[in-house]
VOLOKE-41136 format. One record per residue (C-alpha): x, y negated, z; residue in one letter. Coordinates in steps of 0.5 Angstrom, whole numbers, plus 2048, in hexadecimal, padded with zeros to 3 digits. Layout:
XYZA
...
//
This chain:
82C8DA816X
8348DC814X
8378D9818X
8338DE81EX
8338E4818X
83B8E3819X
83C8E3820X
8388EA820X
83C8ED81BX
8428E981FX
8418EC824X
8408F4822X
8468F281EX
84C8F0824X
8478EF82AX
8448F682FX
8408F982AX
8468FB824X
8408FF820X
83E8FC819X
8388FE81AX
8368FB821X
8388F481DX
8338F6816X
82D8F881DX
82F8F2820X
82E8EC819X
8288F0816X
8258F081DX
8278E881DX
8248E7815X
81D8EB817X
81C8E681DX
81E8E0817X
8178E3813X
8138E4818X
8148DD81AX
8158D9813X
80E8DE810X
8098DB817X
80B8D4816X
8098D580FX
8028D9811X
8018D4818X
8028CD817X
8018CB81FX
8078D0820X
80B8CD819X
8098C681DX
80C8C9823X
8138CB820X
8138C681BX
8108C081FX
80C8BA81BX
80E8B3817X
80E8AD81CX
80D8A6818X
8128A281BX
81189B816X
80B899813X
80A89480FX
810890812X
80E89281AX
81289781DX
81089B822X
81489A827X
81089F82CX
8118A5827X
8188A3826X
81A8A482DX
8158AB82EX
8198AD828X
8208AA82BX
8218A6824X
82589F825X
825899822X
82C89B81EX
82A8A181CX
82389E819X
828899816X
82C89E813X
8268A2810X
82489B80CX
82B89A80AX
82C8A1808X
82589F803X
827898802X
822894805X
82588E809X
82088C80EX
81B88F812X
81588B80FX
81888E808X
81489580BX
80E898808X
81089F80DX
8148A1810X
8138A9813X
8178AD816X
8178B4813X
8178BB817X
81E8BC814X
8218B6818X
8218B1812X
81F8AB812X
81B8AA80BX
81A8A2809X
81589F804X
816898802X
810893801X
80F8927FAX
81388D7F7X
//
């Protein structure tokens, strides 16, 4: 959101439009459409599942899902990181491992 608010403001700043007031239009309408959408994926889930999208289960009890994996274009390298990030060693070590909405790769180790 920034980043776009600069670029409008930038814009009216040095671009064509040289008005402050142009620019301030510009970022409110800009920060408007932003609540709208944060206040409907609040109240809707199907809309907050559509923007935001679900979990996936790649790794349960030590089988990876290799048909989830290459759906979400998740490597084997990347898999690797993620257990190396969270310490564990080897796939079979891996209660879950779930990728999250945000693009994470959440790892829980079996118990000791």
């Amino acid at each position: 959101m920034l980043l776009i608010i600069s670029n409008v403001l930038q814009n009216s700043v040095i671009g064509n439009d040289n008005s402050l007031g142009g620019g301030m239009i510009g970022a409110v309408v800009i920060l408007a459409l932003n609540w709208v959408v944060v206040l409907t994926a609040f109240r809707f889930k199907p809309f907050r599942r559509m923007m935001a999208g679900e979990p996936t289960l790649l790794v349960h009890n030590g089988k990876i899902f290799k048909d989830r994996m290459d759906r979400e274009r998740i490597s084997m390298e990347d898999l690797d990181a993620a257990l190396r990030k969270s310490g564990v060693t080897a796939v079979e070590r891996v209660r879950y491992a779930v990728l999250e909405e945000n693009g994470q790769i959440s790892v829980i180790p079996k118990a000791q």
